[in-house]
N, C-alpha and C positions, 0 to 999 in steps of 0.2 A: 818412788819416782823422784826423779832428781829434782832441785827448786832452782840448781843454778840459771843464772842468767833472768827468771822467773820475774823479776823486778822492774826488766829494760821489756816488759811484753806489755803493749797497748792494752786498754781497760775500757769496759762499756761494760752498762747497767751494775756499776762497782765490782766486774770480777776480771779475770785475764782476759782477753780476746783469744788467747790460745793455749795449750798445754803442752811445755818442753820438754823432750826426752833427749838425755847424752845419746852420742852415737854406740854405744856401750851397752843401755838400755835399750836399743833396737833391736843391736848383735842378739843378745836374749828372748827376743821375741820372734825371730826371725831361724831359730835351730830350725823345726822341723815344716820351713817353708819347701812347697813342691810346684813348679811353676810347669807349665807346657811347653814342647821345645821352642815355636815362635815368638812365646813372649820371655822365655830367657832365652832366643838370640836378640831380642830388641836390647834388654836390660842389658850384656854384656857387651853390646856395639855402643851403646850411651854412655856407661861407666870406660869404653876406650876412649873415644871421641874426648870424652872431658879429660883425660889423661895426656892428650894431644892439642891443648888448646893452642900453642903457640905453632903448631905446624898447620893447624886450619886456618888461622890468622895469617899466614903467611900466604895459603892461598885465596884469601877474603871468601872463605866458604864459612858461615854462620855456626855457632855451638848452637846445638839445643840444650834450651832450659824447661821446656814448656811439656807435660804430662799428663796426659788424659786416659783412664782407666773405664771404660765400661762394661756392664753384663751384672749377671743374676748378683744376688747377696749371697754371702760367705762364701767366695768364689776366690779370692786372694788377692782385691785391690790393693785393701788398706796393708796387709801383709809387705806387697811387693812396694810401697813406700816406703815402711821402714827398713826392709831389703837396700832400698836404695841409698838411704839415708847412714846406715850400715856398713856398706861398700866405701861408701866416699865418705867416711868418716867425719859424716856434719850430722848436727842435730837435727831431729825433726820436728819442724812444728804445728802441733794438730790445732784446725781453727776451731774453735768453738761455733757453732750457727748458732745458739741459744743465745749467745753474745753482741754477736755483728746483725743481726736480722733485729731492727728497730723498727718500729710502729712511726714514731714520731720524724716528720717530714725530714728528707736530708739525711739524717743519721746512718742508714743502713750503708747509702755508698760513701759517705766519711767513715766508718769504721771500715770498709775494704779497705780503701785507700791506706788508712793509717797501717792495715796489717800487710801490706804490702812494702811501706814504707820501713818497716821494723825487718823485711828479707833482704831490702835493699844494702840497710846498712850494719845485718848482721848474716853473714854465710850460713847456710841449711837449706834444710828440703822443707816448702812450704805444704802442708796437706789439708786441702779442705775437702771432705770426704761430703756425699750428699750434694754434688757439686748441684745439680737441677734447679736446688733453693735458689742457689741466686744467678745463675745463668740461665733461666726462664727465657723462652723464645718470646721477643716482643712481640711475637704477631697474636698473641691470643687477645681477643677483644675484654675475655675481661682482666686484663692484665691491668693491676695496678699501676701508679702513675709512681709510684715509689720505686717498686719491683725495675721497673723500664728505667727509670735513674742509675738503681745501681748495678743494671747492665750495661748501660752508657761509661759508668765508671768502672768496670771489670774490663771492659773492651779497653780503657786509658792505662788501667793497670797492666794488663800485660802486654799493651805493643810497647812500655818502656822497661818493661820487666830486663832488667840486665845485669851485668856483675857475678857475683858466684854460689848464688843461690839456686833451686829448681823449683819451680813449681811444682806442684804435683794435685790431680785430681781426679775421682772418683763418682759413678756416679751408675745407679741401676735405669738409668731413664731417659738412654742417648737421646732418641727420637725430641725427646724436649730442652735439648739446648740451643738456645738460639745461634743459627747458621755461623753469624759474624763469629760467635765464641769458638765454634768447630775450629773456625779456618787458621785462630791465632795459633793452635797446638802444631808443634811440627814432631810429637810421637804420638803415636794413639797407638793402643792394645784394648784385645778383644779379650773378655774372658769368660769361662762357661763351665759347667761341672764339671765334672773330671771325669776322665774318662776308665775302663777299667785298669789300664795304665798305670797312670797315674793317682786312680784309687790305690790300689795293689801297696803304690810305692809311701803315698802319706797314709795307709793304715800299719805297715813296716817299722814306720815313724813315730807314728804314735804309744804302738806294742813294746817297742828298743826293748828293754834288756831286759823288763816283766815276766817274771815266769807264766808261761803259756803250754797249754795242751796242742799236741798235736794239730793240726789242720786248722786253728783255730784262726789264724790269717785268710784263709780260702772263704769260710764260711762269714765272717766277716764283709771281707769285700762282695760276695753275691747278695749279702743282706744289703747293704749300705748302697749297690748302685741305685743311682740316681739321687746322691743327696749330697749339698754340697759341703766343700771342707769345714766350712765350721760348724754342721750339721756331724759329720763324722767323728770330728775331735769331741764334740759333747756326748755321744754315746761311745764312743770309748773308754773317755773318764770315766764316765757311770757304771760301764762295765768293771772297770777295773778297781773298780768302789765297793764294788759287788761280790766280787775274789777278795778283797781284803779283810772284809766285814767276816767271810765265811773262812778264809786262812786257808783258801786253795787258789789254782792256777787260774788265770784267765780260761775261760771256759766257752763251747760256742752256748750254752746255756746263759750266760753271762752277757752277749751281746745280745741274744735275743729277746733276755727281760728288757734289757735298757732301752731297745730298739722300738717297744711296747709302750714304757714307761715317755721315753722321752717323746715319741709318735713325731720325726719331722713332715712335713707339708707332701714331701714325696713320698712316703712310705702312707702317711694317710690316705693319701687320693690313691693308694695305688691299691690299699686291701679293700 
């Protein structure tokens, strides 16, 4: 992982407040990303729009900077962030929560702030993944008096969030962010496992250029529905750990020990 820039990144509890990746470092994590066709026509109209900024300015219709990602885990939020970060050749930077979530009064929404302050006056995709942590709906009674601060100050961060950076954020637990927070987003995408579709096409992805047994794609994908992408990619590795170890082809034997071995949440409720 790159360290540049790593130095001008805000600090709480003596560590980074965030984790930098070149836009180059993204490009690389982002090969065998597979998006649904709604939420890459969203990404593709965004990445126009920001390519257009002086013709929207001309007609005082607003850029969007502001990103909100929800649905299951390993579904492809955090993916489609550095996707975007990729596209628009700016770095992305991951917030740490382990960092900016303080105990001691005040803190938590001074370290927003500050990492806010750091997109302001350096270009990237901002990504705080987990977003729920700290955009808690005030209305729960027992809501910290903390927690309710530094959604007072998330609300101040992003109605002045401006300049050329994006936000971006993630979050398995829509229903719980507070309303005010919803309304500041002017993108939201839904995401959800995949369908056989789009199984089909990231287990394709993941096989590339591996010597493989016949059929060994078909059997695969009917194993694998209902599990999400980064549920599929780790029994694929393993499958393919499995062929090497024995110095033969990807095999449908192969997925199905892995499939055992690694047992995701869906395949367990399901036998």
């Amino acid at each position: 992982m790159s360290k540049t820039n790593n130095a001008r990144l805000p600090r709480a509890k003596g560590i980074d407040m965030a984790t930098y990746y070149t836009p180059k470092e993204c490009a690389r994590k982002v090969k065998r990303i597979v998006l649904p066709p709604q939420n890459r026509q969203i990404v593709e109209e965004f990445i126009t729009i920001l390519g257009m900024k002086e013709k929207f300015v001309r007609h005082d219709v607003p850029i969007p900077n502001k990103v909100v990602m929800f649905g299951p885990p390993g579904t492809g939020k955090t993916l489609t962030a550095f996707y975007l970060a990729a596209r628009l050749e700016l770095p992305l930077i991951l917030v740490r929560l382990d960092a900016i979530i303080h105990s001691h009064l005040g803190e938590t929404a001074s370290n927003i702030r500050k990492i806010f302050d750091y997109a302001k006056s350096s270009p990237c995709v901002l990504f705080l993944d987990e977003f729920d942590a700290v955009a808690r709906t005030r209305e729960n009674n027992d809501e910290v008096k903390e927690m309710a601060r530094a959604v007072n100050t998330l609300l101040q961060c992003l109605d002045e969030f401006e300049g050329d950076s994006i936000f971006t954020a993630a979050t398995n637990l829509e229903a719980e962010l507070d309303p005010a927070i919803w309304r500041r987003f002017d993108t939201k995408m839904t995401y959800s496992l995949p369908d056989e579709e789009r199984r089909e096409e990231y287990i394709s992805l993941l096989i590339g250029d591996f010597q493989h047994e016949e059929h060994v794609r078909l059997t695969a994908s009917e194993r694998l529905s209902g599990c999400s992408y980064a549920d599929m990619e780790q029994i694929i590795l393993k499958a393919k750990r499995k062929a090497i170890i024995e110095d033969l082809p990807l095999a449908a034997s192969h997925i199905n020990e892995a499939c055992e071995e690694y047992r995701p949440q869906t395949i367990r409720y399901m036998s």
